[in-house]
mmCIF file of the C-alpha atoms, coordinates in Angstrom:
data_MODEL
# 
_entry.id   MODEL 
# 
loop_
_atom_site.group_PDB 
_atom_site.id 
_atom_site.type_symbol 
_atom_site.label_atom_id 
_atom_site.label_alt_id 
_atom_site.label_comp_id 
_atom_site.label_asym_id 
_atom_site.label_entity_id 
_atom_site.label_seq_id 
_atom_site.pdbx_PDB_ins_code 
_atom_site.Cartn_x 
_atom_site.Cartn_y 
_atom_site.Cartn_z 
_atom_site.occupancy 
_atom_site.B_iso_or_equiv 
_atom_site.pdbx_formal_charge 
_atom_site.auth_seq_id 
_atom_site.auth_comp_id 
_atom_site.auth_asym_id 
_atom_site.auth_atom_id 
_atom_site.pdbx_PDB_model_num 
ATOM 1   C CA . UNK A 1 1   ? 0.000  0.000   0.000    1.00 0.00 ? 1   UNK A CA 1 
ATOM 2   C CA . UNK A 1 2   ? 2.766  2.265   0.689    1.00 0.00 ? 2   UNK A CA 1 
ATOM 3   C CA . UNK A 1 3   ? 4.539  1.699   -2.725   1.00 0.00 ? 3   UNK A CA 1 
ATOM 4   C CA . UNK A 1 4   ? 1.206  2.549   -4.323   1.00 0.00 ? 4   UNK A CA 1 
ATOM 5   C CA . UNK A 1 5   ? 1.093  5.515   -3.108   1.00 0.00 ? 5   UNK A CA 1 
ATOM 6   C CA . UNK A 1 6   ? 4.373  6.773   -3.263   1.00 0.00 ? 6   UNK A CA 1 
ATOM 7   C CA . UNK A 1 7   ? 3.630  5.681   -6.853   1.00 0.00 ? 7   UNK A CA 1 
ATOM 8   C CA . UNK A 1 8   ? 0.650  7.888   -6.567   1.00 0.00 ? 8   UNK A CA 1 
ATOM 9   C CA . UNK A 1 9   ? 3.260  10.480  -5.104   1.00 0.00 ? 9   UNK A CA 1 
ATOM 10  C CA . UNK A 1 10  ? 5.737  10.323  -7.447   1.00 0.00 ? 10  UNK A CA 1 
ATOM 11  C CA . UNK A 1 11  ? 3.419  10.499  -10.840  1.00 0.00 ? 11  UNK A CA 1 
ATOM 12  C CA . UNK A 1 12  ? 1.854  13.656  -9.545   1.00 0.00 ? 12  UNK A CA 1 
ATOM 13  C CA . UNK A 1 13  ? 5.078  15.491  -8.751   1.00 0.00 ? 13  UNK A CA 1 
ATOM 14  C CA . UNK A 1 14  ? 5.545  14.766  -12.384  1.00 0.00 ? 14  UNK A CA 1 
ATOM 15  C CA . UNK A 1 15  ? 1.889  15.795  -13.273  1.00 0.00 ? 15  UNK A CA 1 
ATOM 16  C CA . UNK A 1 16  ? 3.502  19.424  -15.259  1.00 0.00 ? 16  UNK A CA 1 
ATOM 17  C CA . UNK A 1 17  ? 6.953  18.256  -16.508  1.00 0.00 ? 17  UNK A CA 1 
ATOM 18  C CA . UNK A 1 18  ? 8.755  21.340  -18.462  1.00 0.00 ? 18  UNK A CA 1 
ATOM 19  C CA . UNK A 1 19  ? 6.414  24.690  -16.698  1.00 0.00 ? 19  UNK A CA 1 
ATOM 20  C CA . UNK A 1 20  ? 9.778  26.022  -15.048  1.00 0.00 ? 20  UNK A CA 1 
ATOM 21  C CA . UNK A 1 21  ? 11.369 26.489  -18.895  1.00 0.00 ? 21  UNK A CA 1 
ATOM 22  C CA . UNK A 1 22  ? 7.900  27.875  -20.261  1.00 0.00 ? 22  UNK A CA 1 
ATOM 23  C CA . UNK A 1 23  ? 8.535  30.221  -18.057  1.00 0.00 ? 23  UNK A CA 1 
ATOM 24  C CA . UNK A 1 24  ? 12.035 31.334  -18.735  1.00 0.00 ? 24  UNK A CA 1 
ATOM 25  C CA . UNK A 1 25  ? 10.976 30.914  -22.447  1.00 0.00 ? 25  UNK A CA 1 
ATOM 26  C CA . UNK A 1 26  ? 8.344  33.443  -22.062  1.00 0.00 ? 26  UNK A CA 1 
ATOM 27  C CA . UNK A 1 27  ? 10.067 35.552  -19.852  1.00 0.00 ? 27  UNK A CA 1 
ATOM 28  C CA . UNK A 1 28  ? 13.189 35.503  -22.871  1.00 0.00 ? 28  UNK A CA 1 
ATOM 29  C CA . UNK A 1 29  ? 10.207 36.209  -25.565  1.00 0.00 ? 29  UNK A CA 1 
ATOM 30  C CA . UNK A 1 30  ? 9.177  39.277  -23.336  1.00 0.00 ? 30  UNK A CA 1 
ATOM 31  C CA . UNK A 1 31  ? 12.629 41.095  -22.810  1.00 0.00 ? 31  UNK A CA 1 
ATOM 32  C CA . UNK A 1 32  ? 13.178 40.395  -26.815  1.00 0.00 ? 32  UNK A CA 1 
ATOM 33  C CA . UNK A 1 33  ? 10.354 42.449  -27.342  1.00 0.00 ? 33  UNK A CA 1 
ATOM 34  C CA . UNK A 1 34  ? 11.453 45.316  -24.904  1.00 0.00 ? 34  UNK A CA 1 
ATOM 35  C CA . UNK A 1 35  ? 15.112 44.827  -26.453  1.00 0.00 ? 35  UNK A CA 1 
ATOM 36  C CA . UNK A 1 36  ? 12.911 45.902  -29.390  1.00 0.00 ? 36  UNK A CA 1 
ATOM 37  C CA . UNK A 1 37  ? 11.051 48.155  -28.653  1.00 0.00 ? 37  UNK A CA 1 
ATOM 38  C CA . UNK A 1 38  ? 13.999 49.945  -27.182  1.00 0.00 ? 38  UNK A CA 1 
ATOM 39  C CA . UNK A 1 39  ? 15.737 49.803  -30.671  1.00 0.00 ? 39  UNK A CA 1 
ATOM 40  C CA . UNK A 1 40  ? 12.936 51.255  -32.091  1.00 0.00 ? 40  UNK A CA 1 
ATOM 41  C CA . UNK A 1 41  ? 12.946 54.350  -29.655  1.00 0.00 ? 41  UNK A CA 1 
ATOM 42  C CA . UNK A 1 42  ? 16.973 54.796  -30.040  1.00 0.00 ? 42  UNK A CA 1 
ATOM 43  C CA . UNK A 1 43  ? 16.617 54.558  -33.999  1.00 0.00 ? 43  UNK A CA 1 
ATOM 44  C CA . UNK A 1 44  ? 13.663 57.392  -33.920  1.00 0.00 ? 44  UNK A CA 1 
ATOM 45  C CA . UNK A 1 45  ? 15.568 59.423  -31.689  1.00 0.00 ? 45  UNK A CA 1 
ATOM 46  C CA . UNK A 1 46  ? 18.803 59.332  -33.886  1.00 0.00 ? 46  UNK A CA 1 
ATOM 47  C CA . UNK A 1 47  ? 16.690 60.119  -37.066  1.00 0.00 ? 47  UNK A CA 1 
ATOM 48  C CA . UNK A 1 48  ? 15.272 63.555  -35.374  1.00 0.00 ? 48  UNK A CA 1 
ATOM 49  C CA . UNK A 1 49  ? 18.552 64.257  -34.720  1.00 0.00 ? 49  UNK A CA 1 
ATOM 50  C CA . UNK A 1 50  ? 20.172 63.853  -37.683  1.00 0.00 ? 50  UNK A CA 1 
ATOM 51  C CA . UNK A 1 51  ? 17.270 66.061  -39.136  1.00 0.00 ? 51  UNK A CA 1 
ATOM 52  C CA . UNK A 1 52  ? 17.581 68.943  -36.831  1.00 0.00 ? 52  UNK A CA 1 
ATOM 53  C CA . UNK A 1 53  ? 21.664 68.747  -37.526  1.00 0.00 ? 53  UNK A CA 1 
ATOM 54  C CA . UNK A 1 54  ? 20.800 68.570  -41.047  1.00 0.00 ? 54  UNK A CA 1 
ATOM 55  C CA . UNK A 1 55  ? 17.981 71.321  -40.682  1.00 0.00 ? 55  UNK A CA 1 
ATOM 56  C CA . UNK A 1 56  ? 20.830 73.703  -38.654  1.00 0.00 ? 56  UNK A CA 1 
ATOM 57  C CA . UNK A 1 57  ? 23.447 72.932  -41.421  1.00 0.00 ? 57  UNK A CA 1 
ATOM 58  C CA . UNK A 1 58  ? 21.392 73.913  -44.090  1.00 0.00 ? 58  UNK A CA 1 
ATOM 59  C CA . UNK A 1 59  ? 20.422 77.069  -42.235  1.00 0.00 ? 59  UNK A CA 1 
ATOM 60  C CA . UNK A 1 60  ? 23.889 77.858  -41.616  1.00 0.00 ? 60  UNK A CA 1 
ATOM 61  C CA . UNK A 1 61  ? 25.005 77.539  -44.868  1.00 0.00 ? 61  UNK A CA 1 
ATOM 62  C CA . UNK A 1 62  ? 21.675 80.052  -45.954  1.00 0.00 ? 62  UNK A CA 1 
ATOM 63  C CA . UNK A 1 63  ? 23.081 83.058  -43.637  1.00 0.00 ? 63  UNK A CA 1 
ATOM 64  C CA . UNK A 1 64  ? 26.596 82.224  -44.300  1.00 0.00 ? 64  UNK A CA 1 
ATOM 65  C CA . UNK A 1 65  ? 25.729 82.976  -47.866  1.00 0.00 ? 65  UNK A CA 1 
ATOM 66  C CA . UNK A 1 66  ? 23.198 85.785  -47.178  1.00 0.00 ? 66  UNK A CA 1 
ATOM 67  C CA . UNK A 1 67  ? 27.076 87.264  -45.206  1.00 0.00 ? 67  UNK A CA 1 
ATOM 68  C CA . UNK A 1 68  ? 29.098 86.827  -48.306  1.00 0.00 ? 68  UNK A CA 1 
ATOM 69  C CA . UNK A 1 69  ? 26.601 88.135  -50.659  1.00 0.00 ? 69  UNK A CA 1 
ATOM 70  C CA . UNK A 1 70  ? 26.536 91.338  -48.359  1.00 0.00 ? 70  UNK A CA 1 
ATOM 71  C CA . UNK A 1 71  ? 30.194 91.939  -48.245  1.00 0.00 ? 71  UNK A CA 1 
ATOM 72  C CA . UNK A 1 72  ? 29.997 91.975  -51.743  1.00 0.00 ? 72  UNK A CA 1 
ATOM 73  C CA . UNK A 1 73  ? 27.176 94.439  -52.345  1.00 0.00 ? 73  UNK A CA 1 
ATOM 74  C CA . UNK A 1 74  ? 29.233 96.317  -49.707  1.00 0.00 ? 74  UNK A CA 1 
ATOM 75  C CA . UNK A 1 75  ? 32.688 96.256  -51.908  1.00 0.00 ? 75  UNK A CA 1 
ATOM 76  C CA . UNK A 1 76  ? 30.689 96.761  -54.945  1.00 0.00 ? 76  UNK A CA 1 
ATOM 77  C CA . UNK A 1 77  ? 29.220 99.771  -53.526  1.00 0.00 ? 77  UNK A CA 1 
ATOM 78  C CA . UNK A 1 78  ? 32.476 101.458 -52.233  1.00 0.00 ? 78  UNK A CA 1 
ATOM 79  C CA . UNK A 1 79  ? 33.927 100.672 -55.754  1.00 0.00 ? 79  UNK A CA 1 
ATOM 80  C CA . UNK A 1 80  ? 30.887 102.479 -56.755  1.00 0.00 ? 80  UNK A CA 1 
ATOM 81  C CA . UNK A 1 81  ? 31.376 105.206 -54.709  1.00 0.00 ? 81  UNK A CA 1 
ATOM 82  C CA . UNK A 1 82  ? 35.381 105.403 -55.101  1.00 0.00 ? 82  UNK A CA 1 
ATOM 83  C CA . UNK A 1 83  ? 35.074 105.574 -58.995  1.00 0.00 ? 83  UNK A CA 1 
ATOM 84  C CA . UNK A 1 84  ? 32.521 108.069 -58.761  1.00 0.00 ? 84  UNK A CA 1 
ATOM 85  C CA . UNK A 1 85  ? 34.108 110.625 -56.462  1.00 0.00 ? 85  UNK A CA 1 
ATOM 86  C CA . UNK A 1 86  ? 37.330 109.874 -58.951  1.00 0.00 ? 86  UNK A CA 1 
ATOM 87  C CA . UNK A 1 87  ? 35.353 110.474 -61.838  1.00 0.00 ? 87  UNK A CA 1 
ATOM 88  C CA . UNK A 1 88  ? 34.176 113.606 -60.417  1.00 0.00 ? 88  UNK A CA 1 
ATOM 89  C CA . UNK A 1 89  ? 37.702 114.981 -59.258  1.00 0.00 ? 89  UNK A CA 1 
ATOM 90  C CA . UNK A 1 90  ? 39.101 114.326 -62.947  1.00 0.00 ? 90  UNK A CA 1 
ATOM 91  C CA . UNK A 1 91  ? 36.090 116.258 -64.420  1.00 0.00 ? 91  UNK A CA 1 
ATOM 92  C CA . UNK A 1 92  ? 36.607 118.832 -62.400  1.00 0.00 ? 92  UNK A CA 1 
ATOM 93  C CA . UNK A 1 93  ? 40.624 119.105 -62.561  1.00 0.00 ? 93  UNK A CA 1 
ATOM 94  C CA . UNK A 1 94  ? 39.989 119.270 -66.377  1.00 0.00 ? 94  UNK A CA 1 
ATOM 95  C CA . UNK A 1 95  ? 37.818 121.724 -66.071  1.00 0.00 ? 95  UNK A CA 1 
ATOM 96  C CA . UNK A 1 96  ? 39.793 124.235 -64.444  1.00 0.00 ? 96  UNK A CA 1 
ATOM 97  C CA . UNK A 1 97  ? 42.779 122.907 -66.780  1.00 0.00 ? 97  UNK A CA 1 
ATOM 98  C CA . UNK A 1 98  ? 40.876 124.041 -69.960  1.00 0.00 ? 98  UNK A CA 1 
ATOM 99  C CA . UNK A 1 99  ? 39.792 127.512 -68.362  1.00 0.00 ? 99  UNK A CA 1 
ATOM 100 C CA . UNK A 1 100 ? 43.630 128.171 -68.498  1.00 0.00 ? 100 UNK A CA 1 
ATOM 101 C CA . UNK A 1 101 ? 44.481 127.326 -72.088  1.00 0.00 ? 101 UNK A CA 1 
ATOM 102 C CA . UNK A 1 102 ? 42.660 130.396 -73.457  1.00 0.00 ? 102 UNK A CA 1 
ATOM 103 C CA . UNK A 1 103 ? 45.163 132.436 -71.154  1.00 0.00 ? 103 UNK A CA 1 
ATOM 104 C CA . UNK A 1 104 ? 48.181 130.125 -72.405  1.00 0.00 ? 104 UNK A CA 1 
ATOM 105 C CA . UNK A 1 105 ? 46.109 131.162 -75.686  1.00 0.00 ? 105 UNK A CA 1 
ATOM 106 C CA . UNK A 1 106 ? 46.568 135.190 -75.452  1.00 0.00 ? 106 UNK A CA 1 
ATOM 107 C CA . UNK A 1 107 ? 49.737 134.838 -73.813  1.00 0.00 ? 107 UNK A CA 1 
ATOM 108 C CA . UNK A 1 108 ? 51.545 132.846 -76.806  1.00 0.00 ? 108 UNK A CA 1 
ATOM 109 C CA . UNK A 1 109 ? 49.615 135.652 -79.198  1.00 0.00 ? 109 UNK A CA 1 
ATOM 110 C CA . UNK A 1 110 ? 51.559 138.324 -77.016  1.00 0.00 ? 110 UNK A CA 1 
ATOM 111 C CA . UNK A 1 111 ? 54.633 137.018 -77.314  1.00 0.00 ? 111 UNK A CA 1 
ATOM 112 C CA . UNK A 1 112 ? 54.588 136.228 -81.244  1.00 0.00 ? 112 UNK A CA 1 
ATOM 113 C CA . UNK A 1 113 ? 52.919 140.127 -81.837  1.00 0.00 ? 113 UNK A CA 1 
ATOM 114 C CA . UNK A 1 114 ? 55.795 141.102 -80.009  1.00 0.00 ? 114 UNK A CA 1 
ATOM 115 C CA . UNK A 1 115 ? 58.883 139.558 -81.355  1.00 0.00 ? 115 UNK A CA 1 
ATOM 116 C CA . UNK A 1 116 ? 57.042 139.911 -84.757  1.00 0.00 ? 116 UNK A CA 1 
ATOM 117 C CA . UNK A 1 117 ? 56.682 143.990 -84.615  1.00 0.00 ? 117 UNK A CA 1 
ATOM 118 C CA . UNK A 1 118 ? 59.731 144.404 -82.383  1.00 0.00 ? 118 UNK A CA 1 
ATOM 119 C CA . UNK A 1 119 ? 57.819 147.317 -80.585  1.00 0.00 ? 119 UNK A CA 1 
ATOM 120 C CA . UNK A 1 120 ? 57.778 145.580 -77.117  1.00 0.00 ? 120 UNK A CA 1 
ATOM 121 C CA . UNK A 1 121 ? 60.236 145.855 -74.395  1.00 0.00 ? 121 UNK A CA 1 
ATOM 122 C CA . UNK A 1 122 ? 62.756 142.912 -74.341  1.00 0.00 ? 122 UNK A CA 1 
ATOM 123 C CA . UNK A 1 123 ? 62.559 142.520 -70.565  1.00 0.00 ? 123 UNK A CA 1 
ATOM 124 C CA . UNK A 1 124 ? 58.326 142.679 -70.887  1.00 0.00 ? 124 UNK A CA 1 
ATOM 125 C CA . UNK A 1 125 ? 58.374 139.900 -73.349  1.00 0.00 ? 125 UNK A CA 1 
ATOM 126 C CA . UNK A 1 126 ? 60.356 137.620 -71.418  1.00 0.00 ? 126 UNK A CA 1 
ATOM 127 C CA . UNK A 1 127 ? 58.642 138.058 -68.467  1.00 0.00 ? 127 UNK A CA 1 
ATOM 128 C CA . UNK A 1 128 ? 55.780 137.092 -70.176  1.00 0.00 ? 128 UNK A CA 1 
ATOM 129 C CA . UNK A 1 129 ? 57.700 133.941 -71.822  1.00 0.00 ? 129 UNK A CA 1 
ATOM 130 C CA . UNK A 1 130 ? 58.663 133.200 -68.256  1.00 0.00 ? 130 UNK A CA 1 
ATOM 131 C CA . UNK A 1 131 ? 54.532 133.260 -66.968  1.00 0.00 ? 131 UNK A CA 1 
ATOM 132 C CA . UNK A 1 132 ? 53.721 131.277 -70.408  1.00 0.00 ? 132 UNK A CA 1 
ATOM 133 C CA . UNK A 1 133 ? 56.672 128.632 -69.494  1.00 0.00 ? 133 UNK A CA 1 
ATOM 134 C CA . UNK A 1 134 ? 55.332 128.073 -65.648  1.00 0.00 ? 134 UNK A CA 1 
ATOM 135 C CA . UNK A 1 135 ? 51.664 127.801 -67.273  1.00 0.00 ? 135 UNK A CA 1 
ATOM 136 C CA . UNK A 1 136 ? 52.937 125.154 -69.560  1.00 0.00 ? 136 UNK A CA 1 
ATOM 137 C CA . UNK A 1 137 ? 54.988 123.424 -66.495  1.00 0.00 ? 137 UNK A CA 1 
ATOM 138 C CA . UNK A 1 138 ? 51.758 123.418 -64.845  1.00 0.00 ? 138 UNK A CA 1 
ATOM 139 C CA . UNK A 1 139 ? 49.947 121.613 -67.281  1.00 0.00 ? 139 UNK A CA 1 
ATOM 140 C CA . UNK A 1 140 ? 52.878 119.340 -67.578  1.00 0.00 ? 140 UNK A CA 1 
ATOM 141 C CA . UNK A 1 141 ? 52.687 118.469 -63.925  1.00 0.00 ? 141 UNK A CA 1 
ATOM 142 C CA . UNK A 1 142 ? 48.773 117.637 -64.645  1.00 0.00 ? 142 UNK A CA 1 
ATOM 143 C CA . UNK A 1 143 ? 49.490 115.134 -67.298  1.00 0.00 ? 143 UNK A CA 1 
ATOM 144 C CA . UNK A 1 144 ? 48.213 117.671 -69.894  1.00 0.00 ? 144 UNK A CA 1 
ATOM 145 C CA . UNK A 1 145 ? 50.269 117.117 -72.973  1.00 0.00 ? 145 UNK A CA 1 
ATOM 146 C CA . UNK A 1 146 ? 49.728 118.851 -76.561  1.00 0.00 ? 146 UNK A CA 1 
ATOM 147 C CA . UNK A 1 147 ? 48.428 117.322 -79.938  1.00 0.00 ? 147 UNK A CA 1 
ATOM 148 C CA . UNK A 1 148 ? 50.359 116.917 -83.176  1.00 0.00 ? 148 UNK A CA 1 
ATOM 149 C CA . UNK A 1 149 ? 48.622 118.281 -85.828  1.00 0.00 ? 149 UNK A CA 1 
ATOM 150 C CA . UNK A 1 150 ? 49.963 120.018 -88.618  1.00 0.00 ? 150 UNK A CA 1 
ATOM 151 C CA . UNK A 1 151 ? 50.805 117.168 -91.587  1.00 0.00 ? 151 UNK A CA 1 
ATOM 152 C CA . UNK A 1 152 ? 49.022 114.466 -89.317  1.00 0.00 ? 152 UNK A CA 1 
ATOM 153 C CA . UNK A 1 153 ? 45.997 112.964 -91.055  1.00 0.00 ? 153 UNK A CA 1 
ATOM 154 C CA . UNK A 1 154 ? 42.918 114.790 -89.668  1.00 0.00 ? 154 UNK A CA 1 
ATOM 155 C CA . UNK A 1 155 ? 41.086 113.147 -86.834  1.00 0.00 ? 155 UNK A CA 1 
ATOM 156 C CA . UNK A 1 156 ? 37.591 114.398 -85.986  1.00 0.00 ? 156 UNK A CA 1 
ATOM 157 C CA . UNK A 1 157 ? 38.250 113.142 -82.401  1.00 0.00 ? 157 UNK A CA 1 
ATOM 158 C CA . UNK A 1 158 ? 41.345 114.985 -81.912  1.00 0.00 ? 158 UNK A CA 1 
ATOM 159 C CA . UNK A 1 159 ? 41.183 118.446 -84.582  1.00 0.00 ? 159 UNK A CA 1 
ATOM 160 C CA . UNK A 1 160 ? 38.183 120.504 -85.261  1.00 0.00 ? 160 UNK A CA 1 
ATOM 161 C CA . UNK A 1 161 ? 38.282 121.751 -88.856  1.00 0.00 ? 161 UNK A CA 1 
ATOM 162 C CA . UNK A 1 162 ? 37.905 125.189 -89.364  1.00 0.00 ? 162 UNK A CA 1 
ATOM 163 C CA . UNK A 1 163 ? 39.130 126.261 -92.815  1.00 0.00 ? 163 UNK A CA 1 
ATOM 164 C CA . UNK A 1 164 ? 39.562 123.857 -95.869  1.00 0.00 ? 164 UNK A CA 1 
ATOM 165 C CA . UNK A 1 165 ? 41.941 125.001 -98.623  1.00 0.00 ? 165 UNK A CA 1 
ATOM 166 C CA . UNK A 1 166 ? 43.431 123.887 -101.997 1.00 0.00 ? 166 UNK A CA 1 
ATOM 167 C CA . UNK A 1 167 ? 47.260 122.056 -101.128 1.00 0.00 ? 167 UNK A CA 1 
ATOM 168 C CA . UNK A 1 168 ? 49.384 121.187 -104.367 1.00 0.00 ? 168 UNK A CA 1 
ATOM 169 C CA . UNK A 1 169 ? 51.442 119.631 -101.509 1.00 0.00 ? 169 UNK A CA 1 
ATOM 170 C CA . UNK A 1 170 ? 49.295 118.359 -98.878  1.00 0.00 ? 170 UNK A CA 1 
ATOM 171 C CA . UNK A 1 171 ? 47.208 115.155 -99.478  1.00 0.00 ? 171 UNK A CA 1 
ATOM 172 C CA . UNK A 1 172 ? 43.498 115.089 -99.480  1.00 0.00 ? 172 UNK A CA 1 
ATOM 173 C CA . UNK A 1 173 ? 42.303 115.708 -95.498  1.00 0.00 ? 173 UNK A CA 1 
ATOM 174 C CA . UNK A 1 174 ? 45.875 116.179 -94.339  1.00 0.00 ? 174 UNK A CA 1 
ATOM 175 C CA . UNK A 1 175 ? 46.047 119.155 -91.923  1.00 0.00 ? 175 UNK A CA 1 
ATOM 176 C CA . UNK A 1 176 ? 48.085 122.418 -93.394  1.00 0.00 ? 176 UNK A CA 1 
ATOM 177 C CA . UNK A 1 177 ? 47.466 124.889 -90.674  1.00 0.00 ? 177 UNK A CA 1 
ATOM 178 C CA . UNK A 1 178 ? 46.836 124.831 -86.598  1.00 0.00 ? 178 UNK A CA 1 
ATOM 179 C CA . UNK A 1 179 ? 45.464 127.836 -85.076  1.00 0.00 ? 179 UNK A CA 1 
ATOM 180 C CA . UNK A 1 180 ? 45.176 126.630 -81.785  1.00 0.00 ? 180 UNK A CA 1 
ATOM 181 C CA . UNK A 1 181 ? 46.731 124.103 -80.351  1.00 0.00 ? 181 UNK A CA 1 
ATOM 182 C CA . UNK A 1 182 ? 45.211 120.773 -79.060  1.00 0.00 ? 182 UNK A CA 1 
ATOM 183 C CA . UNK A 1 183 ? 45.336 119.260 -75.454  1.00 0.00 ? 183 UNK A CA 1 
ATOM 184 C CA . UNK A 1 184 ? 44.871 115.642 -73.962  1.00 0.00 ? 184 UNK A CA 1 
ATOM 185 C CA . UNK A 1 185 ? 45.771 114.084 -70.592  1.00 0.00 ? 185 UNK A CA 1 
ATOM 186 C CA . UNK A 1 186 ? 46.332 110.768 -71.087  1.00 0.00 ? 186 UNK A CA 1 
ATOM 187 C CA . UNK A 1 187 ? 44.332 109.658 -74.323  1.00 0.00 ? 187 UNK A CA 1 
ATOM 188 C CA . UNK A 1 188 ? 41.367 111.639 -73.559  1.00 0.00 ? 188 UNK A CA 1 
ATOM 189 C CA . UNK A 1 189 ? 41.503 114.881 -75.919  1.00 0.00 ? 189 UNK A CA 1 
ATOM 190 C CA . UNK A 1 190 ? 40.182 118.363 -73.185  1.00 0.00 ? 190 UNK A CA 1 
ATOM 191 C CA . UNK A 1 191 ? 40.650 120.315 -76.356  1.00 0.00 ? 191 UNK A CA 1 
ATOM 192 C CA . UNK A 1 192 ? 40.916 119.657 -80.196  1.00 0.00 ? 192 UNK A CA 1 
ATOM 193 C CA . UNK A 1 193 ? 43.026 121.319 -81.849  1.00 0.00 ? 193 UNK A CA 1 
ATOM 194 C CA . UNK A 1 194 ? 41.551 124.440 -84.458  1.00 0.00 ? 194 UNK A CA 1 
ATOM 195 C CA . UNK A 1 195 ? 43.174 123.461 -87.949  1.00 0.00 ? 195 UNK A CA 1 
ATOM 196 C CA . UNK A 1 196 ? 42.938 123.939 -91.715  1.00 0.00 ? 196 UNK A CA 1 
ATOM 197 C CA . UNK A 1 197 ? 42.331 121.143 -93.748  1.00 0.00 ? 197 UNK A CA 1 
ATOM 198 C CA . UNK A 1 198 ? 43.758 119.946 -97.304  1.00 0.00 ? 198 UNK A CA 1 
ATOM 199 C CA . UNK A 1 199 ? 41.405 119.744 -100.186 1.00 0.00 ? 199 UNK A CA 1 
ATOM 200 C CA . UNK A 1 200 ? 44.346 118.196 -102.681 1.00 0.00 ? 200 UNK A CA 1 
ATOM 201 C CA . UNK A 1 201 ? 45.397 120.130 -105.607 1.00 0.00 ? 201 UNK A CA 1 
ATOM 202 C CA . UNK A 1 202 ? 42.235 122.281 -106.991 1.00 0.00 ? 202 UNK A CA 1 
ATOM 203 C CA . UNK A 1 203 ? 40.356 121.232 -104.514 1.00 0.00 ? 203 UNK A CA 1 
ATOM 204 C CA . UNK A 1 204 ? 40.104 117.933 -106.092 1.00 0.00 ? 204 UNK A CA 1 
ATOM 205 C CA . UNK A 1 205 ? 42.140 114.805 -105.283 1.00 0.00 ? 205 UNK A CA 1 
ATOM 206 C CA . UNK A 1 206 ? 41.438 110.977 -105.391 1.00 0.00 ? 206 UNK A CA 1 
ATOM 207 C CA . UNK A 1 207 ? 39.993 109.324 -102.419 1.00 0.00 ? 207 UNK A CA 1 
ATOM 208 C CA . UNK A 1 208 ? 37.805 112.689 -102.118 1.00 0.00 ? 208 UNK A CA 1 
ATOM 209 C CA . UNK A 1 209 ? 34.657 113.363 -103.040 1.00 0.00 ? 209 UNK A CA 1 
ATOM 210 C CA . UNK A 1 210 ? 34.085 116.909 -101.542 1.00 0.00 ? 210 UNK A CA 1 
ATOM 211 C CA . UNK A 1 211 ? 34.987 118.979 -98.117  1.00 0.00 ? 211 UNK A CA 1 
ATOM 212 C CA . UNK A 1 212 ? 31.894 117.254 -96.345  1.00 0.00 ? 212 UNK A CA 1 
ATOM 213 C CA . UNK A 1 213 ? 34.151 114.426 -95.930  1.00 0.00 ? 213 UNK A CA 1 
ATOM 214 C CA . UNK A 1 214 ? 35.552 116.382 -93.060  1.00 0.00 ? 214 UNK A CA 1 
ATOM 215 C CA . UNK A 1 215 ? 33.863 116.585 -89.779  1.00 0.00 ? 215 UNK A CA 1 
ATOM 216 C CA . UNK A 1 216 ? 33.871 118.576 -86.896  1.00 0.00 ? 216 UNK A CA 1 
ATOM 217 C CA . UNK A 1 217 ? 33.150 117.091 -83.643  1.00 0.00 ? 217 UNK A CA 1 
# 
């Protein structure tokens, strides 16, 4: 009787073989999922990130270019500004320049009235010569230099023709005569010079078809 019942005993001890591992099976099952779940929550947290570092990079590269575009309006504006202000000192130095070449004008007229009818005063006509000289020194100083006209070909950008005369000797629109002298600083002409103008023999020549061929400007 005893044997059947530890019998008894012993088969219902044994009654749930294996629950202990369901249980650690389960339990392995559940912290999988929170392992998981956890990934999850990491991954979605790295991906905002990387968009708001992505979303800050692409702002700073907006004002750093909004900054370089304004120190360039800013150069372009004091280049602006500088070639202005120089543009408006050289108009005004050759203005006041070219107020003083009627002067040098009358003053060379002087001197050649006065050599030519030998009725002035040696010492009075080189004083004047000496004023005329400084004048010219001057305008020397400025970069004012004078034009070559007489036998040049005429220019209507450099001579302004005032007379146009029959040359046996001079070719068709080749300058015979200056009357007054011609000015430029640099390569930009502040006076032209006042010339007279071949017409080739008779007033005739190949390569001409009248005087309207020469212009003044």
């Amino acid at each position: 009787m005893n044997k059947h019942h530890k019998d008894d005993s012993d088969s219902h001890t044994g009654a749930h073989p294996g629950h202990p591992g369901h249980e650690h099976q389960h339990r392995a099952q559940h912290e999988e999922h929170a392992d998981g779940a956890a990934a999850l929550d990491d991954g979605a947290a790295q991906g905002d990130l990387q968009a708001a570092l992505d979303a800050k990079e692409q702002e700073l590269a907006e004002l750093k270019d909004k900054y370089l575009r304004a120190l360039a309006d800013n150069e372009n504006a004091r280049k602006r500004i500088r070639q202005q202000s120089e543009e408006s000192v050289r108009i005004q130095r050759e203005a006041i320049l070219r107020d003083l070449l009627p002067i040098i004008d009358n003053l060379e007229r002087a001197v050649d009235a006065a050599r030519t009818s030998g009725s002035g005063s040696k010492t009075i006509i080189d004083g004047v010569e000496m004023v005329l000289r400084s004048m010219m020194d001057l305008l020397r100083a400025q970069g004012v230099t004078t034009l070559e006209s007489v036998g040049q070909t005429f220019d209507p950008t450099r001579h302004e023709a005032v007379d146009h005369v029959a040359s046996e000797i001079h070719a068709p629109n080749q300058i015979v005569q200056e009357f007054h002298r011609g000015y430029q600083i640099g390569d930009r002409v502040i006076r032209p010079a006042r010339v007279s103008v071949s017409k080739g023999p008779g007033g005739q020549s190949d390569g001409e078809t009248d005087t309207s061929d020469v212009e003044n400007n």
